[in-house]
Phi, psi and omega in degrees: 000145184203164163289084185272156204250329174203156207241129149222169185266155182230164180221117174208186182271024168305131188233160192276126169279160199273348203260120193242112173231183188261165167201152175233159183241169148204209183209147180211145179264138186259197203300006219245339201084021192270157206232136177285110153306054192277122182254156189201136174237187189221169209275124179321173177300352203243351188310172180276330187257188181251161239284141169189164196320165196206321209204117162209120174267123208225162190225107164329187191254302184303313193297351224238302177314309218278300198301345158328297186300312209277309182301327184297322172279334183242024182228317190116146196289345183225042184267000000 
């Protein structure tokens, strides 16, 4: 599980991966009161074991701002 702390665009040689998983979001607070973004995602379809949790990422309110802005740049503000 990790925080993230900074967002930047990149221009690179990146390709869609063929591999499709689930996920879930919520939200948590940490001890401090600050309220979390989470995302989680879980193990393809093909993992050897059964399914759990695989990947979670939590997101601030500021950070939350900034990855808006970025999907809003890269889908178009009314996608």
């Amino acid at each position: 599980m990790a925080k993230i702390r900074s967002l930047a665009r990149v221009q690179g040689n990146s390709h869609a991966h063929p591999t499709e998983v689930d996920a879930e979001w919520s939200t948590v607070m940490t001890p401090g009161g600050e309220r979390l973004w989470q995302l989680s995602t879980f193990g393809s379809d093909t993992r050897a074991s059964k399914p759990k949790v695989s990947q979670t990422i939590q997101v601030d309110a500021e950070m939350a701002r900034r990855l808006q802005a970025a999907l809003a740049e890269a889908f178009g503000p009314n996608s």
